[in-house]
C-alpha positions, 0 to 999 in steps of 0.5 A, spaced: 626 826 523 630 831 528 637 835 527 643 831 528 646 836 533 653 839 533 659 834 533 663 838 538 659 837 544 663 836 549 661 828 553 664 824 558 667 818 555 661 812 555 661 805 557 661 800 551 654 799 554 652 804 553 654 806 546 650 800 544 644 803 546 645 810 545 641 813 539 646 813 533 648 820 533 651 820 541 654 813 539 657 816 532 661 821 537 662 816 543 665 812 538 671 817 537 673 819 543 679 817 546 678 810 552 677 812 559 683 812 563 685 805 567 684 805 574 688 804 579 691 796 581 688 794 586 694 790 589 699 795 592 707 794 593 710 791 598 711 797 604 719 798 607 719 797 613 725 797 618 730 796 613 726 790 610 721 789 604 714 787 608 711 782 603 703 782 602 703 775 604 702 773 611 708 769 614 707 763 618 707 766 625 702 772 623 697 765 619 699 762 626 695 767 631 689 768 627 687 761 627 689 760 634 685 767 635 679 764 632 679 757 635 679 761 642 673 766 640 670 760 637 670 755 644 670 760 649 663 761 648 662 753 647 666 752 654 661 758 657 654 755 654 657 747 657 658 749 664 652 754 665 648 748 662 651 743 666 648 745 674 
């Protein structure tokens, strides 16, 4: 049976996966170190702009313009292959 090696080794804090697989001693010294950090929050505060809160969510106008956008990408095509078809 090999030497448990030295309890100081200096190790990266492993995922809790990785503890259940890892051989008993990595583990037993895994175990004691502290949980990594949290990472950051993935939504982001709403931004000052001019005086006023800019809100994440989108206003009606904005909604508004993206669907007008798309309608207009999505038949230009369509009125293009319509009319060249037809002669």
């Amino acid at each position: 049976m090999p030497e448990s090696q030295d309890d100081s080794v200096a190790l990266e804090p492993l995922s809790p996966e990785l503890v259940l697989v890892s051989p008993p001693e990595v583990a037993r010294i895994a175990r004691r170190l502290p949980p990594p950090p949290f990472p950051p929050p993935v939504a982001q505060p709403p931004v000052r702009e001019a005086g006023r809160w800019r809100s994440a969510v989108p206003e009606r106008a904005e909604v508004a313009v993206l669907w007008l956008g798309a309608a207009f990408l999505t038949l230009i095509p369509f009125v293009l292959v319509t009319l060249a078809g037809g002669r």
